[in-house]
C-alpha positions in Angstrom: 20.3 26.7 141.0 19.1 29.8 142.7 21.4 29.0 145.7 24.2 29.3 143.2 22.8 32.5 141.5 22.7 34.3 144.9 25.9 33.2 146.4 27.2 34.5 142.8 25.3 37.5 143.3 26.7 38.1 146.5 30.3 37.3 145.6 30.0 40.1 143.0 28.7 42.4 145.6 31.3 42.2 148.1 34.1 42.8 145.4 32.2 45.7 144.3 32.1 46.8 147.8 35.9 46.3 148.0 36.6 48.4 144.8 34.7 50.7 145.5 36.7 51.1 148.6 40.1 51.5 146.8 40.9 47.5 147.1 40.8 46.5 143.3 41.5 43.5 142.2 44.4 43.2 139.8 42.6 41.8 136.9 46.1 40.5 135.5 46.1 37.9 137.9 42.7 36.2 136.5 44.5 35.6 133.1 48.1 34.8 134.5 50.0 37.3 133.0 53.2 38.1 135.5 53.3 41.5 137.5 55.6 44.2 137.0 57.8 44.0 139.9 58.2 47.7 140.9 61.0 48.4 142.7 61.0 50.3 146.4 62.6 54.0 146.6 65.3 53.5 149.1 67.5 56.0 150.7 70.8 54.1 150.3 74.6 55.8 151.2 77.1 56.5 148.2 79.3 53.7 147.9 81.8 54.9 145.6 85.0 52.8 144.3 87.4 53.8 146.6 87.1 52.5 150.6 85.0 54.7 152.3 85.2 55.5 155.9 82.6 58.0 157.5 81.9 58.1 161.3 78.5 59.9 162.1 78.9 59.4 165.8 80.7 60.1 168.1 80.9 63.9 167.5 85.4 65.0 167.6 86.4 66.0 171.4 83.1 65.1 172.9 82.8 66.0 176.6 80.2 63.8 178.3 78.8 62.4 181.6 77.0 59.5 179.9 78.6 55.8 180.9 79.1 54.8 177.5 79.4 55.9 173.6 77.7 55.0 170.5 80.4 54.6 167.6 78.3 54.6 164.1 79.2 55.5 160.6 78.9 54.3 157.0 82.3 52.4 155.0 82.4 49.6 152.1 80.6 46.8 152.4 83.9 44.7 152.0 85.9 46.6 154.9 87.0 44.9 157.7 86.7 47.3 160.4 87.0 47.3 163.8 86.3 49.9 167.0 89.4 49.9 169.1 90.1 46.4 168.5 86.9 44.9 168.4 85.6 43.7 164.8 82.2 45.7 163.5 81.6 44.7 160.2 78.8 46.7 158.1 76.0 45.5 156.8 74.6 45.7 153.2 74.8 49.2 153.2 78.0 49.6 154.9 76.1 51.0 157.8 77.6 49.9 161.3 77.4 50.8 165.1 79.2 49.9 168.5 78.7 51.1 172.0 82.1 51.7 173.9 81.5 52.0 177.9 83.0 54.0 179.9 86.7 52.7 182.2 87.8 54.6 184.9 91.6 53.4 183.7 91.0 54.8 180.2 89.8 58.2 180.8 89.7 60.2 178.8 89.2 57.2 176.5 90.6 57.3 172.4 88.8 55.5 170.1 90.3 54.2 167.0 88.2 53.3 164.0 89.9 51.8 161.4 88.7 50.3 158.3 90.6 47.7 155.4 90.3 46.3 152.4 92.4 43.2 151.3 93.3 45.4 148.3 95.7 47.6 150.7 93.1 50.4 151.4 93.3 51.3 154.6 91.1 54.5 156.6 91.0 55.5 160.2 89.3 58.0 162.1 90.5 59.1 166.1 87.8 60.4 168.1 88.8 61.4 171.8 86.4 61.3 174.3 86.7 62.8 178.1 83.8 60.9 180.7 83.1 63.8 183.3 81.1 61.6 185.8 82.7 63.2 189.3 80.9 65.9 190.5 83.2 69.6 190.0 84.8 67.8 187.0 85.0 68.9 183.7 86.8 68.3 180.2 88.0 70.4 177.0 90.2 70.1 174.4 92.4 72.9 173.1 96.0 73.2 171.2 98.6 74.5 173.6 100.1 78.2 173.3 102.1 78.3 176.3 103.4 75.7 178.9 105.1 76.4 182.3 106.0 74.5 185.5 102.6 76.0 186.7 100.5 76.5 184.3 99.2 75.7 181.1 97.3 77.9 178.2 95.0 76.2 175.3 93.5 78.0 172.7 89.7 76.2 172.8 86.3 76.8 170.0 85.3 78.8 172.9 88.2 81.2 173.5 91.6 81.1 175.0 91.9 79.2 179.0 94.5 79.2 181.9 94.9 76.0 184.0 97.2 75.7 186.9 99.4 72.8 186.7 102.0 71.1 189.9 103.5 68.1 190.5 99.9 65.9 190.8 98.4 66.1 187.5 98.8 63.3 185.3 100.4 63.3 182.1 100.2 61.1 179.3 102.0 60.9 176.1 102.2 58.0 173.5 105.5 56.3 173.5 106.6 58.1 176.9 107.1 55.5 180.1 107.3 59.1 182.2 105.8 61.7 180.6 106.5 65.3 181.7 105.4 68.8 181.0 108.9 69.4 179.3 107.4 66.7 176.4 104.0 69.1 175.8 105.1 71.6 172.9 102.7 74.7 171.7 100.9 73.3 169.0 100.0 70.0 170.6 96.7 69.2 170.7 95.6 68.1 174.3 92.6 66.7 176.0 92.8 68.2 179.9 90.3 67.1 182.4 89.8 70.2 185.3 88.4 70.5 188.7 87.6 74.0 188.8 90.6 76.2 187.2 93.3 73.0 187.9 94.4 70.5 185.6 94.1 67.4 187.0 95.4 65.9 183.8 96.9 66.6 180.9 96.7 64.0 177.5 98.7 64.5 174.3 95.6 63.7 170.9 97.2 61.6 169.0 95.9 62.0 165.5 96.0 58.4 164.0 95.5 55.0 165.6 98.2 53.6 167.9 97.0 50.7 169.6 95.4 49.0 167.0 95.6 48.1 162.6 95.3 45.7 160.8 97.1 42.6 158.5 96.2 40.8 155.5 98.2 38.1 154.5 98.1 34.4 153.9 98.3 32.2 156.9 101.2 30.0 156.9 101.3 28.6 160.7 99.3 28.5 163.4 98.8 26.7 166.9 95.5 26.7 168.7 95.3 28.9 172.0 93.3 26.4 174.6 91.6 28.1 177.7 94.8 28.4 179.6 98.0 28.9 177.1 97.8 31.5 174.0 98.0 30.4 170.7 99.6 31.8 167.8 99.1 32.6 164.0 102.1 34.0 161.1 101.0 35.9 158.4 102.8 36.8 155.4 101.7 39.4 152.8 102.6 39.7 148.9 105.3 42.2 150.0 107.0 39.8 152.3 105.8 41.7 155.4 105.8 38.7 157.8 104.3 38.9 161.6 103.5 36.3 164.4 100.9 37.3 166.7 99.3 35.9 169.9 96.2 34.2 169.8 94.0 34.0 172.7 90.8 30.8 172.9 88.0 33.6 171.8 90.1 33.9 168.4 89.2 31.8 165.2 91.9 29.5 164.1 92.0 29.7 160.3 92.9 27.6 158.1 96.5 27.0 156.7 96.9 28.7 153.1 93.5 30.8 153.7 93.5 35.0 153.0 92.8 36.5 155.8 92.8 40.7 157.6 93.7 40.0 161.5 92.4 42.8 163.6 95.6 43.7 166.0 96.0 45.3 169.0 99.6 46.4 170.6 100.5 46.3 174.1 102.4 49.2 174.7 104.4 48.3 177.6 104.5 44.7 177.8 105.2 44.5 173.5 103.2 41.8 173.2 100.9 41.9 169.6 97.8 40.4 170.1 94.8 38.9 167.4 91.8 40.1 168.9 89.8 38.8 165.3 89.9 37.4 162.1 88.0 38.4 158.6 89.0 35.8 156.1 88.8 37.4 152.4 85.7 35.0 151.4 83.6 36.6 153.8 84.2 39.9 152.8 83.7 39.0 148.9 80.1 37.5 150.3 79.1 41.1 151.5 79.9 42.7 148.8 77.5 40.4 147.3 74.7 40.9 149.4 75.0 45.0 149.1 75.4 44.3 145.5 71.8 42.7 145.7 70.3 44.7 147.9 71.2 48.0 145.9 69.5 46.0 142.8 66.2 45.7 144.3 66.3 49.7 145.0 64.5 52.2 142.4 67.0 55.2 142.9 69.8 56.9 141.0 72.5 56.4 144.1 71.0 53.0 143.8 72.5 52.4 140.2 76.1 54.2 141.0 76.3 52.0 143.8 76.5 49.2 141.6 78.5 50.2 139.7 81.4 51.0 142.6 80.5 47.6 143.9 80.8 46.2 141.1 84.5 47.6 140.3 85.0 46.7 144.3 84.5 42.5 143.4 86.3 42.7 140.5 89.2 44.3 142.5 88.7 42.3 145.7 88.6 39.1 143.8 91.8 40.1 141.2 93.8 41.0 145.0 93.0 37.6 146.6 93.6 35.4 144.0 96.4 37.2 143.3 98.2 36.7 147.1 97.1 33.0 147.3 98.9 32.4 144.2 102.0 34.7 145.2 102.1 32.9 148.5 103.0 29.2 146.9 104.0 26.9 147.6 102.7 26.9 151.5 100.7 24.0 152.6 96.8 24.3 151.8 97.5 27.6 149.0 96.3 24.7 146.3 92.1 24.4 148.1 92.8 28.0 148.7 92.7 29.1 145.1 90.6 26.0 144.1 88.2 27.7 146.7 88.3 31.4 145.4 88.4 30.8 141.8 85.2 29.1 142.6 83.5 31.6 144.8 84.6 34.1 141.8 83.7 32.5 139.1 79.5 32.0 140.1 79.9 36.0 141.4 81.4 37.3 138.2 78.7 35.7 136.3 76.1 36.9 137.8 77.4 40.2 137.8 78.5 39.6 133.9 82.6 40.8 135.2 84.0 38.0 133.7 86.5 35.3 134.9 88.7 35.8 137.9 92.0 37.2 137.5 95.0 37.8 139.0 98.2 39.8 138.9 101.6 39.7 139.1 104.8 42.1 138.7 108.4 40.5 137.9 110.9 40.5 135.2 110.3 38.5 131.9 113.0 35.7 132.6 111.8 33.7 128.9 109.6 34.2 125.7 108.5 31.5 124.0 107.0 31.8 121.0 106.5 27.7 119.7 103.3 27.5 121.0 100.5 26.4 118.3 98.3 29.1 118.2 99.2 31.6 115.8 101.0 34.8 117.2 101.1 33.6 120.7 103.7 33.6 123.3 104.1 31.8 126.8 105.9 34.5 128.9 107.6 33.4 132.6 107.3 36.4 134.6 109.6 35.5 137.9 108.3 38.1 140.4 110.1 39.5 143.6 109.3 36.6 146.1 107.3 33.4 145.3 107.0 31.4 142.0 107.2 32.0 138.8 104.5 32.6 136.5 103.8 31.9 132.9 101.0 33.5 131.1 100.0 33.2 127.2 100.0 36.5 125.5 98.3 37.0 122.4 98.5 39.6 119.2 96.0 41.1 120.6 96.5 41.3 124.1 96.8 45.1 125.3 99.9 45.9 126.2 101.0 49.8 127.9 104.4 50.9 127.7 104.6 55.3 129.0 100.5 55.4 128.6 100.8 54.0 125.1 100.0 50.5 123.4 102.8 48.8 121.9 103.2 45.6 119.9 103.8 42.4 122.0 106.8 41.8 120.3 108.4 44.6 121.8 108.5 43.1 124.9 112.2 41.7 125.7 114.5 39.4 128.3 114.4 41.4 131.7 111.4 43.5 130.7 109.7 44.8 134.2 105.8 44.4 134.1 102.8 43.6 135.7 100.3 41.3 134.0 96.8 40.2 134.7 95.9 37.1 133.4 92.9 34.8 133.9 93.1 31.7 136.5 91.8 29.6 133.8 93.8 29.3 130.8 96.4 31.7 132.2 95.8 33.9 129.2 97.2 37.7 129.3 94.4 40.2 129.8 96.5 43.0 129.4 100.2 43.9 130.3 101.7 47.2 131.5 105.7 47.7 131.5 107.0 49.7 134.1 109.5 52.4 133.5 113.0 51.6 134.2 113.3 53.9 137.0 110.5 51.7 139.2 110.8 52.4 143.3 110.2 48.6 144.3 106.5 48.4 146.1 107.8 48.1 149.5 110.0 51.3 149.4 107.4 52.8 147.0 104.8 52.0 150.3 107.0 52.9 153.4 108.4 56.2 152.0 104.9 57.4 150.6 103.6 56.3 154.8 105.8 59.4 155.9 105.7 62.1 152.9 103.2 64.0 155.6 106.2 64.0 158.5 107.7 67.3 158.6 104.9 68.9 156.9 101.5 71.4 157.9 99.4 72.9 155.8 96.9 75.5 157.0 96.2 79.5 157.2 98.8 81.5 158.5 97.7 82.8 161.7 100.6 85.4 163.1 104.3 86.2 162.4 105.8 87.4 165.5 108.7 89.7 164.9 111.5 89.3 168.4 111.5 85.6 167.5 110.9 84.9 164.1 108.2 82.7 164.6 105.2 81.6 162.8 101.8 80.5 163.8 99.7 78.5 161.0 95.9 76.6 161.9 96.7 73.0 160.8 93.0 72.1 161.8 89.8 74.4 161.8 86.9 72.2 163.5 89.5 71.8 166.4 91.5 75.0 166.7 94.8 73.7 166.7 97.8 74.9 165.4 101.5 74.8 165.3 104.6 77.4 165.7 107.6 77.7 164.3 111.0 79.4 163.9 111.7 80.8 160.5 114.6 82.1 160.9 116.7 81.3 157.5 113.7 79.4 155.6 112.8 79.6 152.4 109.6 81.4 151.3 107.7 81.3 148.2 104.6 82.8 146.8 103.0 80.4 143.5 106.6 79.1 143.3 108.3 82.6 143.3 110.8 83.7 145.8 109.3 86.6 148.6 110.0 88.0 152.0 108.0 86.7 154.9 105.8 89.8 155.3 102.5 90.6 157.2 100.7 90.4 154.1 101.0 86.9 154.0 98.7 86.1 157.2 95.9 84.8 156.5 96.8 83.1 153.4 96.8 79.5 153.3 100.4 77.7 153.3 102.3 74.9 152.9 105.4 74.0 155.5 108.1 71.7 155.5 109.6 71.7 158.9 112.0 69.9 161.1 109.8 67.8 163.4 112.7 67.5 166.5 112.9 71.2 166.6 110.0 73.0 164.8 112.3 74.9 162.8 110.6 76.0 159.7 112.8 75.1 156.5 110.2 76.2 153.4 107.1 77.8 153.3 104.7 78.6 150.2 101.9 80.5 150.1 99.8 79.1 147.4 96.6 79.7 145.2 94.7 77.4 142.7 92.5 77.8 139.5 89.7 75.9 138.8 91.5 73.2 137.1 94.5 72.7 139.7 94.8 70.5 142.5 97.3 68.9 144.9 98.7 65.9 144.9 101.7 64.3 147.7 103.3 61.1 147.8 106.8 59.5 146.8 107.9 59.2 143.1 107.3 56.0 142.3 108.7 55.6 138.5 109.4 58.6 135.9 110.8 58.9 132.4 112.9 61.8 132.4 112.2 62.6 128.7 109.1 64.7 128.2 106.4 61.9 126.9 102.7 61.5 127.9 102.6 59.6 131.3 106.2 59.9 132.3 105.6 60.2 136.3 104.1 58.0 138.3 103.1 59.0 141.9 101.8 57.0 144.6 99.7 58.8 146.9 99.7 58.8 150.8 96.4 57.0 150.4 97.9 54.4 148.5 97.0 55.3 145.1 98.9 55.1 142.2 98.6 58.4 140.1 100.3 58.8 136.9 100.8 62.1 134.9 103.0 64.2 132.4 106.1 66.4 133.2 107.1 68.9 130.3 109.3 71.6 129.8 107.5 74.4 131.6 107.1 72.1 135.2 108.7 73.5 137.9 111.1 71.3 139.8 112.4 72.6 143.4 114.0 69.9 145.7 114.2 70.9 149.1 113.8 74.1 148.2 116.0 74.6 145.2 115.2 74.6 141.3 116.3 71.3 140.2 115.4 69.7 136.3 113.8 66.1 135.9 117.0 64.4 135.2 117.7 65.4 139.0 114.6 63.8 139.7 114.5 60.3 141.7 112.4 57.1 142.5 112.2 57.8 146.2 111.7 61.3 146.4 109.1 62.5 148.8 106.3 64.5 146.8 105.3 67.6 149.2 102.0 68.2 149.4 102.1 71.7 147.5 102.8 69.9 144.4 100.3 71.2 141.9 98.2 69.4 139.1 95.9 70.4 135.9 93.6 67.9 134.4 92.1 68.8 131.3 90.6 66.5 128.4 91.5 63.7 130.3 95.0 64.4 130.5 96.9 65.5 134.1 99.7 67.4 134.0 102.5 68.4 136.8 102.4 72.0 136.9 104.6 72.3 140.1 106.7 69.4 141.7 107.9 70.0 144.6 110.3 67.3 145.9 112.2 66.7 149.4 115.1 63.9 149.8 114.0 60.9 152.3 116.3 60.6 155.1 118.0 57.6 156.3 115.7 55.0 158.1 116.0 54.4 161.7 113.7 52.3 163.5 113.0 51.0 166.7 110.8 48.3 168.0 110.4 44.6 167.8 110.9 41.8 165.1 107.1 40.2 164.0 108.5 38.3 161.1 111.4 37.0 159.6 111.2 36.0 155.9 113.5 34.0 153.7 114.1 35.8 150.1 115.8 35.3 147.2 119.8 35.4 146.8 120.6 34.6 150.2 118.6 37.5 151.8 116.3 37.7 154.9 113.6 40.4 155.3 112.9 41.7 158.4 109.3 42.9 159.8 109.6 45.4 162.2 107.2 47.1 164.8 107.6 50.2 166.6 105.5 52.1 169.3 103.0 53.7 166.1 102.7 50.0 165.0 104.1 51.0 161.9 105.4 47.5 160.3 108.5 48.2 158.4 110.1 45.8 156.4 113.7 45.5 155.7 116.4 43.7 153.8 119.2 41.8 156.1 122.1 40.8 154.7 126.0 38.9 155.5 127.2 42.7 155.2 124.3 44.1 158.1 126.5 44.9 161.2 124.1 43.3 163.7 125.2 43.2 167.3 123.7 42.6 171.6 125.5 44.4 174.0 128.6 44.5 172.4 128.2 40.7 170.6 128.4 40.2 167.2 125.7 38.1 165.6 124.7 36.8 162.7 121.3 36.7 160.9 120.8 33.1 162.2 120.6 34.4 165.8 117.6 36.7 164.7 114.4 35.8 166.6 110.6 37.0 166.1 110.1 38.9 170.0 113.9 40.3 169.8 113.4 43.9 170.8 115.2 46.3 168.5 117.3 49.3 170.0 118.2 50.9 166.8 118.2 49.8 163.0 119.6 52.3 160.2 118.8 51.4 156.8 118.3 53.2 153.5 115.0 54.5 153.1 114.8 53.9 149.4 116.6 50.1 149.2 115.7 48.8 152.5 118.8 47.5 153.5 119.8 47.2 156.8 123.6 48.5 157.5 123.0 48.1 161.4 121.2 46.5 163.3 121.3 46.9 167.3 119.1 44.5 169.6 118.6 45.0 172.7 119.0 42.2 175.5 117.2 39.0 175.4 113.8 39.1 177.6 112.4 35.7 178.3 108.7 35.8 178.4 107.7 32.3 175.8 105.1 34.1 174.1 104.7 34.4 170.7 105.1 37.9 169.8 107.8 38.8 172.4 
């Protein structure tokens, strides 16, 4: 007994000893009652709705004598993104990092960063970096003001330089097989690596990636690369973009009828298109997942707007994929590929209380029927451009938007255009938008809005020079550079008002629209905004022209689709004249002076300024070729940006080889393309010229 009394004792003492000494002892535990879990503060990045894309490192037009560079930066969790070809996917909190070393071939050496999501976001970042590892070398970038047979000058952060130029130093220009000094314009942006005060070469900056992008689409063949002969994969995307790429043995074969983004990676000279990795969709919808979790065991205010963006992000993510297997029926294996997503879905949703997985798809009503035995409800067939048709049930109560407005579902008729989102299970509406019936189809809508920026610089006007007419406007301030240009004859504007180019108008910022083949300046305005303005640029996508709330819809150069109000006291000018709406078009390049007001929710035009696409031309190679509806083929195109452009072919397409003519049956994925015109709005093809037939057996040539 008094063994146990003093090993008690004792007990008691060295638990006094310990609180006394800041240990405690969480008397909870002693009557089982749970702890409160309290959650650790966390410095987590924004993750907001939209993809994000942020590069930390490496610093623009570094100059360094270090063998390799560390590419880091923050994107969504979901992105596939890659580092010059090479897949980097984030982690939980869409932090991610790759070192790049150092090749005497590629020096100076451009990286290309681009992210994706299987949505159709897309980011990229171009960082150009010089290696100066020879002793007496050196590197700088700079935008060229003058360029002779002899010499060059740059205007650099650090002040304006001279370099002597002759028939040794290299040049290098994307797209040129023999680049010369007569290709470098002022206004480029160049990279120039020196030995004292010579130029011992000379690159043109490109300002988006070249070399490398990437495709999502559905896998619909595929043959296994083995150790000694490449492989091959075809894609197809919901708007009938189709390519076949190479595949080497270090590439995952996926399988038929999955989603998936393939990392590509053009060779420039040889043509060839190459997978250098694949993301299927799943994997991506599993790291949204894990960021999800890991932002709900953070304590922080970020913390709980992080959720909420990656919340909107699945929902999204998961509406996009389902959506695309579904379109992409009826290839082999698209039945377990739906099977498979609806289930990965549905456990997510739920535990993210989202709901069921959707999907959504845009067509013409072909039939309403309205027998069905619940009361009020209709089963509508919605047949959509490509693919199968769909049915869904909508109900009285099913939302559905007509010009920003809810209308009654029986308002809906035969031929009605709209896009519906309906759950996998059931097939029941969820809500139903009808498009205006002047709709740009998505593949035009998606091409044109790709090149509203060509022809275009916005910037502070730098210098008018009065013996030539010329202008001089810095497009970018963290690098210096800028362009020149001729305005004789163009058009200049001050907040939409007519003016003389004058003195007073340097330093102001402006807007340009330019021809690109001879820098001849064609508009200029010099504009200001309130508080409540902003820009927007893009293509017209769909408009009303009637003045009613929501009657223009604009999708963005980012891909967005923006819609707002025209009224009365808009300002239309097309191409530099005053136009009304009912001039207005679907196709119609939105410049990027075109001014906004949002206020109580509500965003208005202010001032649309409008320029007419040009005809298409394209040159390149054929990726894909697609059966459509009515007899038509569509055409996937490459060209040296890797650009894919997708076209129409039809029995009246003049398509010809050296003199030949051919028919669209004698169309081949690897046929190089000398020149295709087509209308930049419709996509069709009128001519189509192919250069002669190289024999090569591979799989994108």
């Amino acid at each position: 007994m008094n063994r146990h009394r003093l090993a008690a004792a004792f007990i008691f003492a060295i638990l006094g000893l310990i609180t006394a000494c800041g240990g405690g002892v969480d008397q909870a535990t002693s009557i089982a009652t749970p702890r409160t879990q309290i959650k650790p503060v966390v410095q987590v990045k924004p993750q907001p709705q939209a993809l994000l894309l942020r590069l930390t490192s490496p610093e623009v037009n570094l100059v360094t004598d270090l063998d390799h560079v560390t590419v880091s930066g923050v994107t969504s969790p979901d992105a596939t993104l890659s580092v010059n070809g090479r897949l980097a996917l984030p982690d939980p909190g869409g932090l991610f990092s790759v070192d790049v070393g150092f090749s005497h071939i590629s020096n100076p050496l451009v990286i290309e960063v681009v992210a994706s999501s299987i949505t159709g976001e897309t980011e990229s970042e171009v960082r150009p970096v010089i290696f100066s590892d020879e002793a007496g070398e050196s590197g700088l970038f700079g935008t060229l003001s003058s360029v002779t047979p002899s010499d060059i000058t740059l205007q650099t952060e650090s002040g304006t330089v001279s370099l002597s130029v002759d028939s040794s130093t290299l040049i290098a220009i994307h797209g040129w097989k023999s680049p010369s000094f007569s290709g470098l314009t002022p206004g480029t942006q160049v990279g120039v690596i020196t030995r004292g005060t010579q130029a011992k070469s000379v690159f043109a900056v490109v300002s988006r990636p070249v070399r490398t992008r990437h495709f999502t689409g559905v896998v619909t063949a595929s043959q296994a690369a083995s150790p000694t002969v490449n492989g091959s994969i075809t894609l197809l995307d919901s708007t009938e973009r189709q390519i076949t790429a190479i595949t080497t043995n270090e590439t995952e074969t996926p399988s038929i009828g999955v989603l998936v983004t393939a990392v590509l990676k053009q060779d420039i000279s040889s043509g060839d298109l190459t997978v250098t990795a694949i993301d299927p969709a799943l994997d991506g919808t599993e790291r949204i997942f894990e960021a999800l979790a890991m932002n709900q065991e953070i304590d922080s205010h970020q913390s709980t707007e992080n959720i909420v963006g990656l919340r909107w992000r699945l929902l999204e993510h998961g509406v996009r994929h389902v959506s695309m297997l579904v379109d992409s029926q009826p290839y082999e294996g698209w039945r377990d590929a739906v099977a498979s997503a609806q289930q990965t879905y549905t456990r997510l949703f739920s535990d993210h209380h989202i709901g069921t997985p959707s999907a959504d798809v845009t067509g013409l009503v072909t039939s309403i029927a309205t027998s069905l035995g619940a009361s009020g409800t209709k089963l509508i067939t919605i047949q959509p451009a490509s693919g199968q048709p769909v049915m869904v049930k909508l109900s009285e109560n099913t939302p559905v938007i007509l010009f920003g407005e809810r209308i009654k579902s029986g308002q809906l008729d035969l031929a009605s255009e709209i896009t519906a989102r309906y759950s996998i299970e059931g097939n029941d509406a969820n809500r139903v938008t009808v498009m205006a019936g002047n709709t740009l189809s998505r593949e035009s809508s998606t091409q044109l809005a790709a090149v509203a920026g060509r022809g275009e610089a916005q910037g502070v006007l730098m210098g008018i020079g009065d013996s030539e007419l010329a202008i001089s406007i810095m497009v970018d301030r963290t690098t210096g550079q800028q362009i020149s240009l001729r305005s004789d004859g163009a058009g200049i504007f001050r907040n939409g008002a007519p003016v003389e180019l004058e003195s007073s108008m340097e330093g102001s910022h402006v807007f340009a629209r330019f021809d690109p083949a001879t820098h001849r300046l064609l508009e200029m305005e010099s504009l200001s905004l309130s508080s409540d303005e902003d820009l927007v640029s893009g293509v017209v996508h769909s408009l009303i022209p009637k003045f009613a709330a929501g009657n223009l819809t604009i999708r963005t150069i980012d891909g967005q689709m923006r819609t707002f109000t025209h009224h009365a006291n808009t300002a239309i000018r097309r191409d530099g004249l005053r136009v009304s709406i009912h001039d207005v078009r679907p196709g119609d390049l939105v410049r990027p002076n075109t001014k906004i007001k949002t206020f109580g929710g509500t965003a208005e035009i202010v001032s649309l300024n409008l320029k007419t696409p040009e005809p298409g031309r394209v040159t390149g190679i054929i990726r894909g070729i697609t059966p459509s509806l009515g007899g038509l083929v569509k055409l996937t195109i490459s060209n040296i940006w890797l650009d894919l452009i997708c076209l129409t072919v039809s029995s009246d397409t003049q398509i010809s080889q050296q003199g030949q003519v051919l028919g669209v049956r004698d169309l081949k994925v690897g046929q190089e393309v000398a020149i295709a015109t087509y209308d930049a709005v419709t996509l069709e093809t009128s001519t189509l010229l192919l250069d002669p037939p190289i024999e090569t057996g591979r799989a994108s040539r």
